[in-house]
ZADRENBA-452625 format. One record per residue (C-alpha): residue number from 1; residue in three letters; x, z, y negated. Coordinates in nm, 4 decimals, always signed. Example, Ala and Ser with C-alpha at 12.3 -4.5 7.8 and 13.67 -1.06 7.14 Angstrom:
R  torlo  seza        px        pz        py
R      1   ALA   +1.2300   +0.7800   +0.4500
R      2   SER   +1.3670   +0.7140   +0.1060
This chain:
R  torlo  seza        px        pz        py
R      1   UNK   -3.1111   +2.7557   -2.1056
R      2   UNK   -2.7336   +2.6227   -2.0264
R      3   UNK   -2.5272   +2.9765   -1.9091
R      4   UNK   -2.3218   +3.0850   -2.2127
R      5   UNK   -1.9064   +2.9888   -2.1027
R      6   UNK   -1.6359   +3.2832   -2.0231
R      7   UNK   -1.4465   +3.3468   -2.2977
R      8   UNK   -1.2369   +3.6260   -2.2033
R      9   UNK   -0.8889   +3.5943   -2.0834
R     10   UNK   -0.7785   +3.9310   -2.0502
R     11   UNK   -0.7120   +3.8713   -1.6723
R     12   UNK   -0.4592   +3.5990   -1.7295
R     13   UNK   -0.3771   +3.7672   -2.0176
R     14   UNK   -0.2434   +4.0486   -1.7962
R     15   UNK   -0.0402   +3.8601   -1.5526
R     16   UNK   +0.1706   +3.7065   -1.8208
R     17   UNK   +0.2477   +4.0479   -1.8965
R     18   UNK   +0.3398   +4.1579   -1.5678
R     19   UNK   +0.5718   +3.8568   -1.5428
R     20   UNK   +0.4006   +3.5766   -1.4297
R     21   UNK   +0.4326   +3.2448   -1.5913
R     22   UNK   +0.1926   +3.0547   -1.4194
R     23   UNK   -0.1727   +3.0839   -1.2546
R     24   UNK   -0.4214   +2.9124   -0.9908
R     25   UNK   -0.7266   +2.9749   -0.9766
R     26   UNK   -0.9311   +2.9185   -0.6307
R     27   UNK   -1.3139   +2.9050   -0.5215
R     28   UNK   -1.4487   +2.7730   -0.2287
R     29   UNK   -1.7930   +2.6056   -0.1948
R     30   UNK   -2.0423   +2.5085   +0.0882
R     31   UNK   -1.9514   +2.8249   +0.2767
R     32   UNK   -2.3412   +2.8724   +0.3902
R     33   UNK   -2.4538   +2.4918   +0.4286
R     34   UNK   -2.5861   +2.3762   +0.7668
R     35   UNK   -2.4057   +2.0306   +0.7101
R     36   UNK   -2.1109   +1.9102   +0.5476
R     37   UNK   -1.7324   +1.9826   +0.4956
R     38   UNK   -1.6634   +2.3655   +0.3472
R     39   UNK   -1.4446   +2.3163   +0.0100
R     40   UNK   -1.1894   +2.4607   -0.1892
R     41   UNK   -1.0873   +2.4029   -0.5699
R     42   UNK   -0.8320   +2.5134   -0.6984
R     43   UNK   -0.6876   +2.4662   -1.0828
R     44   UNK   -0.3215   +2.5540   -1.1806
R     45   UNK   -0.2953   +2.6507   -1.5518
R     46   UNK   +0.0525   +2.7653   -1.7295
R     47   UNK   -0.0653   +3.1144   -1.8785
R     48   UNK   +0.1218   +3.0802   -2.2325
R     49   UNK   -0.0615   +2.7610   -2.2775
R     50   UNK   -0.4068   +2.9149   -2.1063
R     51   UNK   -0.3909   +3.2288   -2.3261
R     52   UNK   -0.2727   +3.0471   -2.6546
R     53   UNK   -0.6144   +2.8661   -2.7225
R     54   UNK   -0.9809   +2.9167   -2.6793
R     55   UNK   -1.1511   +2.8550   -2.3414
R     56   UNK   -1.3336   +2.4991   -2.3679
R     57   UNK   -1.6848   +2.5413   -2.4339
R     58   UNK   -1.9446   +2.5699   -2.0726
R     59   UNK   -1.6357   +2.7137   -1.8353
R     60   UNK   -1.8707   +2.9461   -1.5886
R     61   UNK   -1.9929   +3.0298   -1.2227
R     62   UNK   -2.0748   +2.7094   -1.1248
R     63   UNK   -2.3940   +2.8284   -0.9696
R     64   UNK   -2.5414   +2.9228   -1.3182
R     65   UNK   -2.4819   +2.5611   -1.4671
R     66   UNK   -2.6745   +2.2976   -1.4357
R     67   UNK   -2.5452   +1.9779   -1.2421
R     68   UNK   -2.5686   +1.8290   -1.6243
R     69   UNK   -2.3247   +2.1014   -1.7344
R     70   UNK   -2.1297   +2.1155   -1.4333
R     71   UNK   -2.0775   +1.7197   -1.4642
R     72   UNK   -1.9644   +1.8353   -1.8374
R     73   UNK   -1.7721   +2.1126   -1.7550
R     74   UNK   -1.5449   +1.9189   -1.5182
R     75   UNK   -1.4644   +1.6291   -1.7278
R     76   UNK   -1.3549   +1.9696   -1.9582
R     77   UNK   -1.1182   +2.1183   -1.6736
R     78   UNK   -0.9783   +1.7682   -1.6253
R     79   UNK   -0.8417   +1.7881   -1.9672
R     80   UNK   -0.7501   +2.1347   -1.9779
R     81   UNK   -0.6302   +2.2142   -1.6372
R     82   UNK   -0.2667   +2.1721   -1.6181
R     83   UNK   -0.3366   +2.0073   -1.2770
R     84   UNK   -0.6412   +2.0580   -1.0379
R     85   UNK   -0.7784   +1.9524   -0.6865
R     86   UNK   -1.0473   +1.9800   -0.4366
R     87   UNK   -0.9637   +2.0280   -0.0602
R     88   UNK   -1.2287   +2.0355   +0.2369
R     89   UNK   -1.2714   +2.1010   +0.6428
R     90   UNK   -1.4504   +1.8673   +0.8032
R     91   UNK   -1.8055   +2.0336   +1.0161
R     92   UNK   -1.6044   +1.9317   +1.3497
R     93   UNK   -1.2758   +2.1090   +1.2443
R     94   UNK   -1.4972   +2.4192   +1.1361
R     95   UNK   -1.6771   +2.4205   +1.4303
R     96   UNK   -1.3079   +2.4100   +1.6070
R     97   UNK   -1.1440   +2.6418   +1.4109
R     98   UNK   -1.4552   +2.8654   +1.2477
R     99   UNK   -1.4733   +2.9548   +0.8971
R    100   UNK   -1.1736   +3.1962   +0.8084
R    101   UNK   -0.9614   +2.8922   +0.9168
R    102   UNK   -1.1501   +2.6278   +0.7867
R    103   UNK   -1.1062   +2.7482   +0.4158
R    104   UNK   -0.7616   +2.8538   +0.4576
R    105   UNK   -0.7105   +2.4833   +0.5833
R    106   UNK   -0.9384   +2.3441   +0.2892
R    107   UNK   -0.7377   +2.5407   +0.0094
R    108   UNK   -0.4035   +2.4351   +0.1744
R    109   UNK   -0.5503   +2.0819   +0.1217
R    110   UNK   -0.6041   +2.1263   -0.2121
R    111   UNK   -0.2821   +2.2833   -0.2933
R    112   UNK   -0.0798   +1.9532   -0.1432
R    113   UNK   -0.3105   +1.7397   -0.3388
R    114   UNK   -0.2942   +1.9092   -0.6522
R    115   UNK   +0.1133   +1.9619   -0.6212
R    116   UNK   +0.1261   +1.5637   -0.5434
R    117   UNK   -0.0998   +1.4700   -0.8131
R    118   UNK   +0.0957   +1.7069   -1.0668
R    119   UNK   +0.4596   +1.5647   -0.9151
R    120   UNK   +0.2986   +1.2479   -0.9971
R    121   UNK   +0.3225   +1.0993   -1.3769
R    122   UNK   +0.0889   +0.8166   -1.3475
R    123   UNK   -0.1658   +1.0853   -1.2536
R    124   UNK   -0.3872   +1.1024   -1.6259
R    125   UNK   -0.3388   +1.4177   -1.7960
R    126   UNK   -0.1411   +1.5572   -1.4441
R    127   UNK   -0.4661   +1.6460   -1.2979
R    128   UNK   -0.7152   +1.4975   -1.0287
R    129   UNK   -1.0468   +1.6206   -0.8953
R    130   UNK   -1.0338   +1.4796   -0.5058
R    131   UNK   -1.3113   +1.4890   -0.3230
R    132   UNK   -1.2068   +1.3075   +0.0502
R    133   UNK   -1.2887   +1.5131   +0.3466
R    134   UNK   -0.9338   +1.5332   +0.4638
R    135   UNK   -0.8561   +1.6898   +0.1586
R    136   UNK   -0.5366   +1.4506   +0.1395
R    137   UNK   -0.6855   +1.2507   -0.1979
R    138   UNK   -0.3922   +1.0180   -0.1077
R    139   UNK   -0.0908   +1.2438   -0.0936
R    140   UNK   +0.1706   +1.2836   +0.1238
R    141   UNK   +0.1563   +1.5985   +0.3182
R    142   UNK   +0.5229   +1.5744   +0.4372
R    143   UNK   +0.5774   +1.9421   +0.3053
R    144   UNK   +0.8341   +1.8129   +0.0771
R    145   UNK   +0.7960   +1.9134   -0.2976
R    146   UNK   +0.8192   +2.1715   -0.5773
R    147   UNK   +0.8424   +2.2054   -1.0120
R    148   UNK   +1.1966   +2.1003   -1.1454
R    149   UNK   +1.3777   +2.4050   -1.3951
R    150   UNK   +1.1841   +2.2103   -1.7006
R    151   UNK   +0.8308   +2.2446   -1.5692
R    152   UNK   +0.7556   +1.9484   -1.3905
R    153   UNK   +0.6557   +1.9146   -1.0649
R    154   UNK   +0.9280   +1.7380   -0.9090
R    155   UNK   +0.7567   +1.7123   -0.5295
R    156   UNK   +0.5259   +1.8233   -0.3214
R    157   UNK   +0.4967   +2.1509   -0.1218
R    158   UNK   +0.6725   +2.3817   -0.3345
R    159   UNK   +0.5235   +2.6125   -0.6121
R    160   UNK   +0.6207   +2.6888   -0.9794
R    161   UNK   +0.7994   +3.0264   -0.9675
R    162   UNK   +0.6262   +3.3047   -1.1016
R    163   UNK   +0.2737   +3.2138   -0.9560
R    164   UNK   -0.0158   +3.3911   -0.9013
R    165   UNK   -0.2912   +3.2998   -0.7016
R    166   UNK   -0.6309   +3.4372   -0.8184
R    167   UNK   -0.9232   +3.3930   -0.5617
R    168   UNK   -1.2375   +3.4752   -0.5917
R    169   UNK   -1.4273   +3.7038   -0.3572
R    170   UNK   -1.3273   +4.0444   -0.1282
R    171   UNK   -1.1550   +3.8315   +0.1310
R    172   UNK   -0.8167   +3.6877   +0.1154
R    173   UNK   -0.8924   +3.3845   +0.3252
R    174   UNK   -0.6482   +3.1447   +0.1762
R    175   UNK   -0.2962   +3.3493   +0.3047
R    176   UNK   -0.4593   +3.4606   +0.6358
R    177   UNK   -0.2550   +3.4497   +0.9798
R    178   UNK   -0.2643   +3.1389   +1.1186
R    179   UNK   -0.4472   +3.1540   +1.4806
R    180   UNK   -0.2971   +2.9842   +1.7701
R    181   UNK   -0.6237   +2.7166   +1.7761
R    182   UNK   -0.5587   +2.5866   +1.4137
R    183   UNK   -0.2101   +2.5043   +1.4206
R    184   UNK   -0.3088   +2.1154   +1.5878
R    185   UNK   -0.5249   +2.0712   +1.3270
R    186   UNK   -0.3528   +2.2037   +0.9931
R    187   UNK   -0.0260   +1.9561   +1.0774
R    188   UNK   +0.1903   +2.0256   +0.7927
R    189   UNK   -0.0029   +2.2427   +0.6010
R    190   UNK   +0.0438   +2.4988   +0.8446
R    191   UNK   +0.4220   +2.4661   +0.6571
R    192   UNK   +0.3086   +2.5494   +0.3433
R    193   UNK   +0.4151   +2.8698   +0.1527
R    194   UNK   +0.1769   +3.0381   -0.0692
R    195   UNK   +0.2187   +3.2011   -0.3728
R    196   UNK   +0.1268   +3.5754   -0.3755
R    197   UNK   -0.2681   +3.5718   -0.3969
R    198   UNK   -0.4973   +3.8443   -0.5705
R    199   UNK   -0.8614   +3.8544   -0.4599
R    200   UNK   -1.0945   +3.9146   -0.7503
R    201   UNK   -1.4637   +4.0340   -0.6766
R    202   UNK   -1.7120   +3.7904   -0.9425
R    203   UNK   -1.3851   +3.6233   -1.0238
R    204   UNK   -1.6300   +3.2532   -1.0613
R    205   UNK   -1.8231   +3.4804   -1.2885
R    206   UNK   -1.5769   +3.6437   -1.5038
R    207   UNK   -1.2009   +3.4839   -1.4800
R    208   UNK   -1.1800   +3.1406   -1.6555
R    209   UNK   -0.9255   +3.0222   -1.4073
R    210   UNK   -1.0997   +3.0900   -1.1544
R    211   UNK   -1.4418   +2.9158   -1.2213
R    212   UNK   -1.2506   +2.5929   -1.3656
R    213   UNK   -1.1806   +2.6006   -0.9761
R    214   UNK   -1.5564   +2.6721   -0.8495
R    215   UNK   -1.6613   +2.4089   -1.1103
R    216   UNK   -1.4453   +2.1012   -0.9383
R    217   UNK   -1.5174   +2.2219   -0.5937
R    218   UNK   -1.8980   +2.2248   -0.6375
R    219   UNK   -1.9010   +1.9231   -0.8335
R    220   UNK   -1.7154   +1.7346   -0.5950
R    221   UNK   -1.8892   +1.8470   -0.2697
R    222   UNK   -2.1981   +1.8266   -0.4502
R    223   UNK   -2.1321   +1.4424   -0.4719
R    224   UNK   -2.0152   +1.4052   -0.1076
R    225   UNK   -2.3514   +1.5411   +0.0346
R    226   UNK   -2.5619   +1.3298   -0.2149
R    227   UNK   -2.3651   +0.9945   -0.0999
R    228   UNK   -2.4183   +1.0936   +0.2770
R    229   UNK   -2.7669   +1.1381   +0.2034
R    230   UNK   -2.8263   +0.7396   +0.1653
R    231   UNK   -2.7323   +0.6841   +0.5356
R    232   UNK   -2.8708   +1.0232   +0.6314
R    233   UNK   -3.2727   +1.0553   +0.4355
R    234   UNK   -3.4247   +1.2431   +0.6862
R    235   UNK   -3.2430   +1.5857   +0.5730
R    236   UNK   -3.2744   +1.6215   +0.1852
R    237   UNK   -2.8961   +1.6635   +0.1241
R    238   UNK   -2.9510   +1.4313   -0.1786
R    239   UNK   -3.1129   +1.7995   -0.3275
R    240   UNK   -3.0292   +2.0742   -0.0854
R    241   UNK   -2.6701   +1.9236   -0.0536
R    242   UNK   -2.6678   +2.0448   +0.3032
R    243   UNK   -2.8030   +2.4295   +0.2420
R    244   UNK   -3.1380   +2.4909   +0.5299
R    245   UNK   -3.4123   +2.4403   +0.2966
R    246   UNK   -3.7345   +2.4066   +0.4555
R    247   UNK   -3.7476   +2.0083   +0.4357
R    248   UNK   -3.3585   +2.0001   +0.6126
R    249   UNK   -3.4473   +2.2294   +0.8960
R    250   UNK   -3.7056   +2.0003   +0.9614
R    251   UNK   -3.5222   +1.7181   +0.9710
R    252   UNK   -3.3234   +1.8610   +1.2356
R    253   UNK   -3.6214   +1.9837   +1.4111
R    254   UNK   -3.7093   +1.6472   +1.4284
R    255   UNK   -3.4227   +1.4024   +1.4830
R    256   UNK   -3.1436   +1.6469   +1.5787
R    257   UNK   -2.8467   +1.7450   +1.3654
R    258   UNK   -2.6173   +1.4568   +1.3154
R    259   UNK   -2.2358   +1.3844   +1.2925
R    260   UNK   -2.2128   +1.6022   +0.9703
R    261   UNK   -2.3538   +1.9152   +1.1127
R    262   UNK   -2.2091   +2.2107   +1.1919
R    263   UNK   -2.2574   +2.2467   +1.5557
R    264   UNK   -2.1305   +2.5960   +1.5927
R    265   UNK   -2.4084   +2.6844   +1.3363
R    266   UNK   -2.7887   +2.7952   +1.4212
R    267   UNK   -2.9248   +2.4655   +1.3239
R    268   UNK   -3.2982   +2.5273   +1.4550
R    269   UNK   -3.4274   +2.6368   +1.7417
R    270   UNK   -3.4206   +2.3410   +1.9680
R    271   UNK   -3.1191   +2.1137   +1.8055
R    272   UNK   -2.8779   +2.2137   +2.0585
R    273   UNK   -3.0794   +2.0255   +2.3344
R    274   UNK   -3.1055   +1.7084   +2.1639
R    275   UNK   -2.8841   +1.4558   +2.0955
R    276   UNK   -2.7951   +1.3486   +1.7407
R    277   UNK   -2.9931   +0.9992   +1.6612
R    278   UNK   -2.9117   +0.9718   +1.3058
């Protein structure tokens, strides 16, 4: 049976009361995988809009829809999103970096694309679901950027005022201090400056906004893993999408882990001594 959508807005309901004018959810996906880039939706919404009308039908935790429903769901988000995007951290760059650092990177990612794809008005219905690696989907990350005084996003790098980030989890990730190590790899989205962010435990579960967000991220990373799998069979990504079942530890066992594994990860017991063949 498909999970039964959130409905309740009382959440976004309560920062347009406290001021706020505009919201973005975030969820990251593929925290736990063995292979693969970690990645980060997020989905912008403008909360009289959002709290105006009903919450499309199938919104949820991605993890309790099917990939039918999820496939569903995002085409949904697309159209109701005011603007959304999908960031990621490539294995080597979390292996450089660890994870703390690779999400903050990912979301930062996702935040450029999604500003550039709302700034954009050839972008359909303002919003884009990007799924590249580099997180760029073909924007420029100059750190120039922002929403003109009538709404629109008149560059890139600069947020709506009255913003509030809502992330799910216990750990603000997405605004931590940027280490020493990262700052050759996050370029200019080391430059970028976050809105004020909210961590929100079950927030995929129970805030709209938020799993909109985990619904785009999984979907997209979801379809990264099962493309890799053609030139990769030997690992069962085109199922396990890069989690350690059973068949993908064995896959490892056997051939070694390959360019998209995470090195800095306990891959099996004997990977580290071989050399990737695949």
């Amino acid at each position: 049976m498909a999970a039964r959508g959130l409905t309740d807005l009382s959440v976004e309901r309560g920062l347009l009361s406290e001021g706020f004018d505009f919201v973005i959810g975030v969820d990251e996906v593929g925290r736990g995988a063995l292979a693969g880039p970690v990645g980060v939706g997020v989905a912008l919404f403008d909360l009289r809009a959002l709290t105006a009308a009903e919450v499309p039908a199938g919104i949820h935790d991605s993890k309790q829809l099917s990939a039918q429903s999820r496939q569903e769901a995002t085409e949904r988000v697309r159209s109701w999103a005011t603007a959304a995007a999908v960031g990621s951290t490539t294995p080597a760059e979390l292996d450089e970096v660890g994870m703390t650092m690779a999400l903050n990177l990912a979301g930062r990612r996702a935040m450029i694309s999604m500003l550039s794809d709302w700034a954009d008005p050839r972008s359909e219905g303002h919003c884009s679901i990007g799924s590249e690696q580099n997180g760029s989907g073909g924007s420029d990350q100059n750190g120039s950027g922002g929403v003109d005084v009538d709404g629109r996003a008149a560059s890139v790098g600069e947020f709506p005022d009255r913003t509030m980030v809502l992330l799910d989890g216990r750990h603000d990730w997405l605004s931590a201090p940027l280490t020493l190590d990262c700052l050759g790899i996050f370029g200019d989205c080391a430059d970028l400056e976050l809105p004020p962010v909210r961590t929100v435990i079950n927030g995929d579960g129970s805030v709209p906004a938020i799993a909109a967000a985990s619904i785009v991220a999984k979907v997209a990373r979801d379809e990264t893993m099962i493309a890799l799998a053609e030139a990769h069979p030997h690992y069962g990504w085109e199922s396990n999408v890069g989690y350690g079942t059973v068949k993908h530890r064995q896959g490892i066992a056997e051939l070694g882990p390959s360019i998209h594994h995470r090195r800095s990860f306990r891959l099996s017991a004997d990977s580290r001594a071989k050399e990737g063949l695949s």
